[in-house]
N, C-alpha and C positions, 0 to 999 in steps of 0.2 A: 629477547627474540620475539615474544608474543607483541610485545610494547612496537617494535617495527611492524608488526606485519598488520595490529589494529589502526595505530597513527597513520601509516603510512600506504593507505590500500592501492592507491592511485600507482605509485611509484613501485610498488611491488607488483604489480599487474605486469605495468610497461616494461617489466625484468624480464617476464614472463622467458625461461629457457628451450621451449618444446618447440618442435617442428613448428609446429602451427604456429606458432609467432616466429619466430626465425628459421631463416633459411641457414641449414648447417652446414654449407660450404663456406659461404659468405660472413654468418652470423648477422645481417642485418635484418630489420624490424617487415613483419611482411603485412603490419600497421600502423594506421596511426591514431592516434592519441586521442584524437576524437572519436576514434570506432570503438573506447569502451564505455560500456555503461554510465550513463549519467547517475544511476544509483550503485554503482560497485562496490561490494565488502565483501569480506571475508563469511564465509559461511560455514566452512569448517576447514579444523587443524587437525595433521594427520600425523605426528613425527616420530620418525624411525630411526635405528644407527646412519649417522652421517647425512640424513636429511631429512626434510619437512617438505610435506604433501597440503597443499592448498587449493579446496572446492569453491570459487565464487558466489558469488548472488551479482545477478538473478539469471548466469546465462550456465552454470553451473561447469564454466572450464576448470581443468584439472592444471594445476603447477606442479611440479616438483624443483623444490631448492635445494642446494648444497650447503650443511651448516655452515663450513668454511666460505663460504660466499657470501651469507648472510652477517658471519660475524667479519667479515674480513674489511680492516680498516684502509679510507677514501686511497687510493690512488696518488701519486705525488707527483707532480708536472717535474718532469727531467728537466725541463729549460729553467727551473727559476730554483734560488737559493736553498731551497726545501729538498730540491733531490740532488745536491754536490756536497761534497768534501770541501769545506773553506781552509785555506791553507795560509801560512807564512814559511818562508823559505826553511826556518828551521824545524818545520814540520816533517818536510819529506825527507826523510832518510837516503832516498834514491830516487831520483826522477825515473818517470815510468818510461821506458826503454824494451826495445825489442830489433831482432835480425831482421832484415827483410823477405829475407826469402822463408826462413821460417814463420814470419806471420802472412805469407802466401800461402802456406801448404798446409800448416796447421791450426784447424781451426778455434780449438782452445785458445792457442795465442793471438787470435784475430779479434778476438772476444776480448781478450782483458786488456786489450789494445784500445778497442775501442769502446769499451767501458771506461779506462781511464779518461777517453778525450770525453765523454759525456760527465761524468764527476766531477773528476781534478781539475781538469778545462784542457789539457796536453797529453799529448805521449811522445815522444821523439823516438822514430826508425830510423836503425843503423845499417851501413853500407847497402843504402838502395844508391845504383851504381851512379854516378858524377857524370853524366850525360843530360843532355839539352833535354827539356820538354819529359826528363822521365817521372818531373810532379805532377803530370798529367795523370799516370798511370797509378802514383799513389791517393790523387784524391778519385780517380774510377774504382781503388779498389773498394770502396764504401757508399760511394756515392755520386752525385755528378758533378760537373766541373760549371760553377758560377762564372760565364763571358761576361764581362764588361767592357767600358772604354777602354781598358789598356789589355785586351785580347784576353782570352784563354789562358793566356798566363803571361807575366813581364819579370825582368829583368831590372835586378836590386845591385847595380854596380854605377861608380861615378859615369855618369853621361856630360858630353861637354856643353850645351844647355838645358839643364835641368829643368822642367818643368814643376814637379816634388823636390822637397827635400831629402827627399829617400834616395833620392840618386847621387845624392855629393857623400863628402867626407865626415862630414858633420856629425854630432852626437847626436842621437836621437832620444827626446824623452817619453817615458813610460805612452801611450795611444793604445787609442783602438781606430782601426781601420776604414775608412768609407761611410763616415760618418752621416755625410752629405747625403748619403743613398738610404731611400724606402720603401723595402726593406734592405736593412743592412746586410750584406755577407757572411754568415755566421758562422763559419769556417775558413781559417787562412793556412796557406801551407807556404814554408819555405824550405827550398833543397837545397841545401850548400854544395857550388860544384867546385869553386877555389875561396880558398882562405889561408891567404901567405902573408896579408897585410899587418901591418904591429896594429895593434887595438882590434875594434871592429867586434868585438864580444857582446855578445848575447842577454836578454832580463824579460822575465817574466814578472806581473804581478796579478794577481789576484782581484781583480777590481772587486769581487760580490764578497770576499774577506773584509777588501778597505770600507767599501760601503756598509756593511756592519759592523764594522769598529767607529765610522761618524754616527751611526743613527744612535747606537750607545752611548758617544761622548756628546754628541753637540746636535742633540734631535730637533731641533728648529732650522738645523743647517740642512739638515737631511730630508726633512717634508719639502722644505725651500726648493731643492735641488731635485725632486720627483713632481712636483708641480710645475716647473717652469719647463715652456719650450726654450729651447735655443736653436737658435739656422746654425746649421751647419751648410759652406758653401766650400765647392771649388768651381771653377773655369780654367778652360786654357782654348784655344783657336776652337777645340772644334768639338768642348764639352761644356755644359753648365749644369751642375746637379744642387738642387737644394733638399733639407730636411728639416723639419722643426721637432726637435725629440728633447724631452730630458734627460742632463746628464744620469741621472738613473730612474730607468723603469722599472715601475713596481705592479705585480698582478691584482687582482681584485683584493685580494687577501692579504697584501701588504708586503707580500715576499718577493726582494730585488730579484728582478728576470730579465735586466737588459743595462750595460753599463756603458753609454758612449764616451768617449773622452779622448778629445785632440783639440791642441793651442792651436794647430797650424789652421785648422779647418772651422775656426769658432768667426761666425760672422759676427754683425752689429747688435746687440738688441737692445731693442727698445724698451724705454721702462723698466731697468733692473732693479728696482726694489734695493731688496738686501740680496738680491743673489749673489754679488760681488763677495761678500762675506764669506758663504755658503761656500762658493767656488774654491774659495782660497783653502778652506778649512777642508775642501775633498781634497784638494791637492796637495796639500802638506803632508795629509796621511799617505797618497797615494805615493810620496816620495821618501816615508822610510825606509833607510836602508833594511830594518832587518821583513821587509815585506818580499824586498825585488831577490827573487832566486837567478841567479848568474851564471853561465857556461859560455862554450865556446862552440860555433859548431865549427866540425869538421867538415870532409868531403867525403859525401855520399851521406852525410846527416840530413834528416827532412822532420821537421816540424813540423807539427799539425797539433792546433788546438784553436779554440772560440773564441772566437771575434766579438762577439757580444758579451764574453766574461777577464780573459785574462786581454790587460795591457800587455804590449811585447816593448824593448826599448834594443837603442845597441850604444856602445860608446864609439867614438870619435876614432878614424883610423888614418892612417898614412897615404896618402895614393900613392907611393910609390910603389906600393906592393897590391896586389891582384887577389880582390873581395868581389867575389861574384854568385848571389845567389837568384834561386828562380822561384816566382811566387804563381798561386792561383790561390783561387777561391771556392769554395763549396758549400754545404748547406746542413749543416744538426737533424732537418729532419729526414735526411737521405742517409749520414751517419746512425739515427736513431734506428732507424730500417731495415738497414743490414744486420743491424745487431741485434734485433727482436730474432731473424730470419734465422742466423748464425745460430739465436739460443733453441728457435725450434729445431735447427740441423740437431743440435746435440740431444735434443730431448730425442729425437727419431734414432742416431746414432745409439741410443740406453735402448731404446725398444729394440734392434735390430741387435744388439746383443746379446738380448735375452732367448732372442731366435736362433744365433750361433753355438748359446751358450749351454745352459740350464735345459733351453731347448732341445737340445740334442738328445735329452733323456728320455727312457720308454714312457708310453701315456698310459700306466694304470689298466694295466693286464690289456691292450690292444696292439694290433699288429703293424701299427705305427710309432714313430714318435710324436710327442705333444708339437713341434715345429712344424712335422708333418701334415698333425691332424687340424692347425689351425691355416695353415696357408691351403689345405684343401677347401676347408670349409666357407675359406675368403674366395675361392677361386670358384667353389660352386655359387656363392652369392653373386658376384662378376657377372657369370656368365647367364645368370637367371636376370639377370638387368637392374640386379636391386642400386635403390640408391647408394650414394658415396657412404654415409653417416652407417648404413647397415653393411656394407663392405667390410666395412674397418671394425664393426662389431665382432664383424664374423670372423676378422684375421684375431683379434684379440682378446675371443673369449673365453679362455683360459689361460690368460698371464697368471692369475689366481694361484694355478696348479704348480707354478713354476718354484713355490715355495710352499711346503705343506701337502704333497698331494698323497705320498704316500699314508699320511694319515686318514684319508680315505680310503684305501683301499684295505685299512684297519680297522675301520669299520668307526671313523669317528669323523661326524664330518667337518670339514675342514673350511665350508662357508666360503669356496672359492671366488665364487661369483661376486659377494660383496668385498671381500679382501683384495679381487679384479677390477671392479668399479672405483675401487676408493683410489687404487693406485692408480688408475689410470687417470683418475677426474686430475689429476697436477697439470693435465696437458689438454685433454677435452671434454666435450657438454657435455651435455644429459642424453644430444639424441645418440650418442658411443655408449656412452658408461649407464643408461637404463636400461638397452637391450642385454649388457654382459650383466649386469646385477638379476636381472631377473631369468637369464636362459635358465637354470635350475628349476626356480618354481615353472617354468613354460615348459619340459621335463613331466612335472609331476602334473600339470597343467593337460597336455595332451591326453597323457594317461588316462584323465578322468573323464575327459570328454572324446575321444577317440581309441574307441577299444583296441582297434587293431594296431595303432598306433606303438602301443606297448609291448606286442605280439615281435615287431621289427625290433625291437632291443636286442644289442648285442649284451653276451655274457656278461661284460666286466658292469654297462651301464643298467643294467636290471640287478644288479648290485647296492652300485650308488645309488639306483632308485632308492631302494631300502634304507638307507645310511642317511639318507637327504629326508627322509617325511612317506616314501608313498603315494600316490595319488591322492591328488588333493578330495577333498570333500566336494557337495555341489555349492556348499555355501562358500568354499575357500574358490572352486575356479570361477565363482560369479564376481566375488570379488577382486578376481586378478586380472580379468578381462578387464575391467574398468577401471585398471592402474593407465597412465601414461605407458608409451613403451611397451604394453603387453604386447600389441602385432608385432610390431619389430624382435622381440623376445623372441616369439613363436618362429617367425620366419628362421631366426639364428639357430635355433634350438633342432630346424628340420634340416639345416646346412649343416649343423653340431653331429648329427645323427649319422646322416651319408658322406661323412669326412673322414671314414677308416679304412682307407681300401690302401691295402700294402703294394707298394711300389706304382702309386699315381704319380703320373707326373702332372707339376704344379709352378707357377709359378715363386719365383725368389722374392725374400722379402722387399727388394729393390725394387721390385714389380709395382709396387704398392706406397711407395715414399711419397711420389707426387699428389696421392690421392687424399694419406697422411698429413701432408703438409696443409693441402689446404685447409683441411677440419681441424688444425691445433687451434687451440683457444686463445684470443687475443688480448 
């Protein structure tokens, strides 16, 4: 840790978590990069449970880090082979499946829904109802609907002159979609409304599995095939799209994050080297049987999965019999969105339980509940006009208490404040979780430097005074002023104080969600 924070002062600065560099609604930078120091270092290290205090040179700003932030390893791009499950069919035990109406209502299930389509590359919903245009409504529930040339959504049934192949009877082999277009559609949905036809079944493949089984077997075929553009082309009366991509794109890092692949749409190119080779050898893998996973859809089945990872195929079907499904298009990162959004519902959904819950119990000899006394304390913060980041301090600064508090009132202290901080930091910054870590010492804090201050203690908290340290020393409140966080501390600590009035009315935790939401951590 020391090794990060000497190598790396620059980078450690621009981390920088405090108000003062970010705005804690937002979390964006309130500088830039050039506004610090041409001579910046570390001037002193301060570390304590759960974090590390950092004084600069030469302009002497205060950081506070989160070990777990510090030590916490890079990030993993969701779109490229690094953050999926690579699969062959006799992997999945079960294709990822779910009810429709139930992954309406229930959010859990909306969540591992659409976690799977970001992983596995699919999930298929069942009985979302067999009516026209109702893919429109499955791919709004995630995110927005990709228009193109063939509208908002089109219709996958034999047409008497085809323009695609997708509209006759035809087998169709393993593709990816709209190749010609960039950028590509990175989500496709199909909703089966009839399926009486003989044939006409369903296949998935894994392109970012196939492409990792060639870079393994035949890795000259595999650089080949990430270096080389190819056009992709369609036309018809009153469209022309071209693309120049390779069949697989790879990030900076080398890890497959984009797989195109369709015969139908492969224009001329020029100067093919050995790509020819190349091609052949993704292609054969991409047509093992035991790669392609098979089913059938029914009616009122709807498909949704990546267009940039999994091939779709179908087989060959009768027309005498009535195959009609309906497609659209959407977009990974309006899927990825809802699902960040979703997991902070449920983070807020835990916090608001604790309010229903645990909360419900007496607060340590006062003539409230701790639910009580912490949605008072938010609501005197509110109405004092304090910022959002100190709102939310003041709703939350005794989660602590919620496990452990009768041990203060035993006379042993129970350290709520950092046991509050720590749990809270899972969901936000420092400018939440440093005023709750420190309202205790802010507490002992006042005490020292406002006599009267202590005078206003009610019974139970001129208790915990005792239990907690005391009033601080003059050398300990000099030093706590010039923590980060200390004003905000204090501010919570005077909301903390005048938060026990029996039978206040107060707003509900619901009051406070929208405010919540926006301060979770990204």
């Amino acid at each position: 840790m020391r090794t990060i924070m000497l190598d790396n002062p620059t980078w450690l600065r621009d981390n920088c978590p405090c108000p003062d560099c970010r705005d804690p609604r937002s979390g964006q930078k309130l500088f830039q990069i050039t506004d610090l120091p041409d001579d910046l270092a570390v001037a002193e290290v301060s570390e304590r449970p759960g974090e590390v205090e950092v004084i600069w040179f030469p302009d002497g700003h205060r950081s506070v880090y989160r070990r777990d932030w510090l030590t916490a390893p890079a990030p993993v791009d969701h779109r490229s082979e690094a953050g999926k499950r690579l699969w062959a069919a006799a992997d999945l035990a079960e294709a990822p499946e779910a009810d429709w109406r139930t992954y309406l209502s229930v959010t859990a299930e909306r969540v591992r829904v659409l976690a799977a389509v970001q992983r596995l590359g699919f999930a298929l919903l069942r009985a979302v109802p067999a009516e026209e245009g109702r893919v429109l409504e499955v791919a709004r529930s995630f995110g927005y609907v990709r228009e193109t040339n063939y509208g908002e959504l089109f219709d996958v049934r034999v047409e008497p002159t085809p323009g695609n192949l997708a509209f006759t009877s035809r087998a169709i082999a393993p593709h990816t979609d709209n190749p010609y277009r960039d950028p590509v559609p990175t989500i496709q949905l199909l909703h089966c409304l009839t399926n009486a036809a003989e044939g006409g079944d369903s296949g998935l493949v894994d392109g970012f599995h196939a492409a990792a089984l060639l870079r393994a077997e035949d890795p000259e075929a595999f650089a080949v095939l990430t270096r080389t553009p190819v056009p992709f082309v369609y036309r018809d009366a009153r469209t022309e799209l071209t693309a120049f991509r390779p069949l697989i794109d790879v990030d900076p890092l080398g890890h497959v994050r984009e797989v195109r692949f369709n015969n139908r749409s492969f224009g001329t190119l020029r100067s093919p080297g050995t790509f020819y080779d190349a091609y052949r050898a993704f292609a054969k893998v991409l047509a093992r049987p035991e790669l392609m996973l098979t089913f059938r859809l029914a009616p009122g089945d709807c498909l949704v999965f990546d267009n940039t990872r999994l091939l779709h195929a179908r087989t060959a079907f009768e027309q005498s019999g009535a195959r009609h499904l309906q497609g659209a298009y959407a977009d990974l990162d309006g899927l990825a969105s809802t699902l960040a959004v979703l997991r902070r519902t449920a983070a807020l959904d835990e916090l608001e339980a604790l309010f229903t819950g645990p909360g419900t119990g007496d607060y340590l000899g006062e003539a409230v509940t701790m639910a009580e006394h912490m949605l008072q304390a938010a609501a005197l913060a509110e109405a004092a006009g304090a910022p959002a980041h100190l709102v939310a301090a003041a709703l939350l600064h005794d989660i602590g208490h919620l496990d452990g508090g009768a041990e203060l009132m035993a006379g042993v202290d129970n350290r709520h404040s950092h046991t509050g901080a720590d749990a809270l930091a899972r969901w936000f910054g420092p400018e939440v979780t440093e005023p709750v870590r420190l309202h205790v010492a802010a507490k002992r804090y006042l005490c020292a430097v406002e006599p009267d201050y202590r005078a206003r203690l009610s019974e139970a908290s001129e208790f915990t005074l005792q239990v907690q340290g005391g009033p601080m020393t003059g050398e300990e409140a000099a030093a706590f002023a010039a923590l980060p966080g200390a004003a905000g501390a204090v501010a919570v600590r005077r909301w903390d104080e005048a938060a026990k009035v029996a039978g206040a009315t107060t707003p509900r935790f619901g009051h406070f969600r929208p405010l919540l939401a926006a301060l979770l951590r990204r």
